[in-house]
C-alpha positions as CSV (number, residue, x, y, z in Angstrom):
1,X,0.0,0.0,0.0
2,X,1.5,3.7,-1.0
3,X,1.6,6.5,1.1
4,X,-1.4,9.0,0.2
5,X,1.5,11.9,-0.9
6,X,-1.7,14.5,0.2
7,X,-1.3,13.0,3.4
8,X,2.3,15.1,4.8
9,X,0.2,18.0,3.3
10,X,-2.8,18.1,5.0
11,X,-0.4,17.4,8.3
12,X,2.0,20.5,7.2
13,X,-1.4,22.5,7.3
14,X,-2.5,21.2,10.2
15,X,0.3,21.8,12.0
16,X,0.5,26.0,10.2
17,X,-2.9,26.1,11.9
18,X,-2.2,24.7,15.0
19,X,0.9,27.4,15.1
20,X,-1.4,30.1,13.9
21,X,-3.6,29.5,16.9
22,X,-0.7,29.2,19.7
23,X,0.4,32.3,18.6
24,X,-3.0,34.0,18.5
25,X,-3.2,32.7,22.6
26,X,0.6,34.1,22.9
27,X,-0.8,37.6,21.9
28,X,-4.4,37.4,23.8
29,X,-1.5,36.6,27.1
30,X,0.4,39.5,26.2
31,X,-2.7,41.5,25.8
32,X,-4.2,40.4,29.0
33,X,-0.7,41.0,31.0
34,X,-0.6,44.3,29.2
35,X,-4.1,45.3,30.7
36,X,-3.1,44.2,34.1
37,X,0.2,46.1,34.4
38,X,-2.3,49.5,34.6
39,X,-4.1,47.5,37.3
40,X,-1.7,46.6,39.3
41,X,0.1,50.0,39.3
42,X,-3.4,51.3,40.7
43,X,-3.8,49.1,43.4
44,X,-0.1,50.1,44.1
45,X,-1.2,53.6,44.4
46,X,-4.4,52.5,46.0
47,X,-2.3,50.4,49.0
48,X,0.2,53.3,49.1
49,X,-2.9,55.9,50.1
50,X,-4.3,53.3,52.6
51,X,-1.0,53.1,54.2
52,X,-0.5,57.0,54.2
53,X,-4.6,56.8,55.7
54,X,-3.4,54.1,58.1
55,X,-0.6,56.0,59.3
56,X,-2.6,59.1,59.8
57,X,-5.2,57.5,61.8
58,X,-2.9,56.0,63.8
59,X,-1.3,59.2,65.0
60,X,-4.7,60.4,65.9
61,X,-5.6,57.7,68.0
62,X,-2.2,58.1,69.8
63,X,-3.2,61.9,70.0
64,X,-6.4,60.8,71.1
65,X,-5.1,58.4,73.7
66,X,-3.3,61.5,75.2
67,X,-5.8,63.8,75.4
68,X,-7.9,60.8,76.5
69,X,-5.2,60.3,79.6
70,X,-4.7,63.9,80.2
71,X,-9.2,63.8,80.7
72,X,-8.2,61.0,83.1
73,X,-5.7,62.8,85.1
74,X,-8.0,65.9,85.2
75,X,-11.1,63.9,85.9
76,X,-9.2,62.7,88.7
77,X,-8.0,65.6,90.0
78,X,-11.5,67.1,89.7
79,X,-12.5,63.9,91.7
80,X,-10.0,64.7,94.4
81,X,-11.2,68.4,94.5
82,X,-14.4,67.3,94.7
83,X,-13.3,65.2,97.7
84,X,-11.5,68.0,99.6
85,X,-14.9,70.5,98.2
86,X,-17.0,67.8,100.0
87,X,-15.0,67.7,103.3
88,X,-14.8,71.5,103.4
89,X,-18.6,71.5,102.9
90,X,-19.2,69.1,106.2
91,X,-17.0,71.8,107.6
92,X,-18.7,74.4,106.9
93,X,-21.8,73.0,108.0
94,X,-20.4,72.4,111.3
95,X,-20.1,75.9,111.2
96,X,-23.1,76.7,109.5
97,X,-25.0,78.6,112.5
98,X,-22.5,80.8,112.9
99,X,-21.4,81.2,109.3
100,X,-24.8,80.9,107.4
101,X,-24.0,83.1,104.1
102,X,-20.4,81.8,104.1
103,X,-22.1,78.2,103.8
104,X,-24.2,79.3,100.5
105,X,-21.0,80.3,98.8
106,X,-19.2,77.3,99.4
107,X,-22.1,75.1,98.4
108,X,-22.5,76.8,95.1
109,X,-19.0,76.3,94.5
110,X,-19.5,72.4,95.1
111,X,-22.2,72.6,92.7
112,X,-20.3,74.4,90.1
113,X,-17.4,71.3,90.7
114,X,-19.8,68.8,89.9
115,X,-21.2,70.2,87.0
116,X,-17.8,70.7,85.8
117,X,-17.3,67.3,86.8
118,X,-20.1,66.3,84.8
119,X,-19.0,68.2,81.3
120,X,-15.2,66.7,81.7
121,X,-17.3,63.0,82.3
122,X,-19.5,63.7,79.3
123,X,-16.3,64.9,77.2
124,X,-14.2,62.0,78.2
125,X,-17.6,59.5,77.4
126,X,-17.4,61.5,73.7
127,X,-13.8,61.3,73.1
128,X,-13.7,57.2,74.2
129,X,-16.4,56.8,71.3
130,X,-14.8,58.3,68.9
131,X,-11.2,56.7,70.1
132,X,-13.2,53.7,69.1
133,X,-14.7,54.6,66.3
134,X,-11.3,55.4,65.2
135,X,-9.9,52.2,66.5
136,X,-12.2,50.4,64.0
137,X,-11.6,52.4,60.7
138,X,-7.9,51.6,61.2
139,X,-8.6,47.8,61.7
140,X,-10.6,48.2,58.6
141,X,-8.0,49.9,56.3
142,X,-5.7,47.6,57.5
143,X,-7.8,44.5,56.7
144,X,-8.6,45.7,53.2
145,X,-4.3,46.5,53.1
146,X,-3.8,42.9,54.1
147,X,-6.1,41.4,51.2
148,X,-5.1,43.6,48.5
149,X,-1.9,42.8,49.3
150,X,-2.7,38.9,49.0
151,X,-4.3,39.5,45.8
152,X,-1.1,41.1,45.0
153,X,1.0,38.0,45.4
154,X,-1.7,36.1,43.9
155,X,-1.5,38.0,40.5
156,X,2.7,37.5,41.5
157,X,2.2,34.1,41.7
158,X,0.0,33.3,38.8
159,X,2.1,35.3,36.7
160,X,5.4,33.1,37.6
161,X,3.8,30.3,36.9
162,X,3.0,31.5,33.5
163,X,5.9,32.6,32.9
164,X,7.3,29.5,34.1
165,X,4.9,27.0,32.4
166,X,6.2,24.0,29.6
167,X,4.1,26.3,27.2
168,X,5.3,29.5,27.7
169,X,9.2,28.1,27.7
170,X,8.5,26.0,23.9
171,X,6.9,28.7,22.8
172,X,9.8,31.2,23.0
173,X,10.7,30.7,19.7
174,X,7.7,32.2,18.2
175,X,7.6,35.2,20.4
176,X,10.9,35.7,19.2
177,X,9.4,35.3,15.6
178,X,7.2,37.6,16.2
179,X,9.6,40.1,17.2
180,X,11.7,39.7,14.7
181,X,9.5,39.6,11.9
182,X,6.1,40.8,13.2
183,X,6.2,44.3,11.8
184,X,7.1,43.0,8.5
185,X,4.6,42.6,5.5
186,X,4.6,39.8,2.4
């Protein structure tokens, strides 16, 4: 039996097809790597202003947590006034028969103490909220830091192994084709 001779043609084609289409998959790659370069640049910039966000928030929380201690040590300072105001008030009301306007005076001033007392408690109460609220926007930034930066090394990753792939490495050659003669028309 004899070799059909259109036989090693129809295989020659087949195989100019076959390299027709690896290439076309070569250039939708290079297109698709092209588009994410853009991508990844903005999520560069994107992690770099969460960071720069991050860092801000987290000096005003430290801020915060100063003013918050320097409300403590006032509050108790006001708290140990308010101590010494009390025991000078059962003083003065020892007193108070002989020394009944002085007594009025002193009480007032007691009052004024604790309503003072009250403003500095409502204060601290308002800055520990927001301390807190701050708290949880920087756990938040940081979260969404942490996964775009896993989606970062992800895209890394997947892009190695392309790179790195039996497919990418036999078909240097026809990038290199391409190159060469890609510009160039019959």
């Amino acid at each position: 039996m004899k070799p059909d001779p259109s036989e090693p043609a129809d295989q020659l084609n087949l195989l100019r097809q076959q390299l027709i289409l690896a290439q076309v998959r070569i250039m939708e790659l290079e297109d698709g790597r092209d588009e994410l370069l853009p991508r990844l640049a903005g999520v560069e910039k994107l992690l770099s202003a969460a960071q720069v966000v991050a860092d801000q928030k987290l000096e005003e929380a430290t801020h915060l947590a100063r003013v918050l201690s320097d409300l403590q040590a006032q509050f108790e300072h006001l708290r140990h006034m308010q101590h010494v105001t009390n025991e000078a008030l059962n003083a003065s009301r020892a007193e108070a028969a002989a020394h009944s306007s002085q007594g009025q005076a002193l009480l007032a001033e007691v009052e004024n103490l604790q309503t003072l007392t009250r403003q500095l408690a409502d204060t601290n109460r308002t800055q520990l909220e927001r301390l807190a609220t701050l708290e949880a926007s920087r756990l938040s930034t940081q979260a969404e830091s942490v996964a775009r930066q896993e989606r970062l090394t992800q895209l890394d990753s997947e892009q190695r192994a392309m790179k790195s792939s039996r497919s990418w490495r036999w078909t240097a050659w026809l990038r290199s084709m391409e190159r060469t003669f890609g510009g160039r028309k019959p």
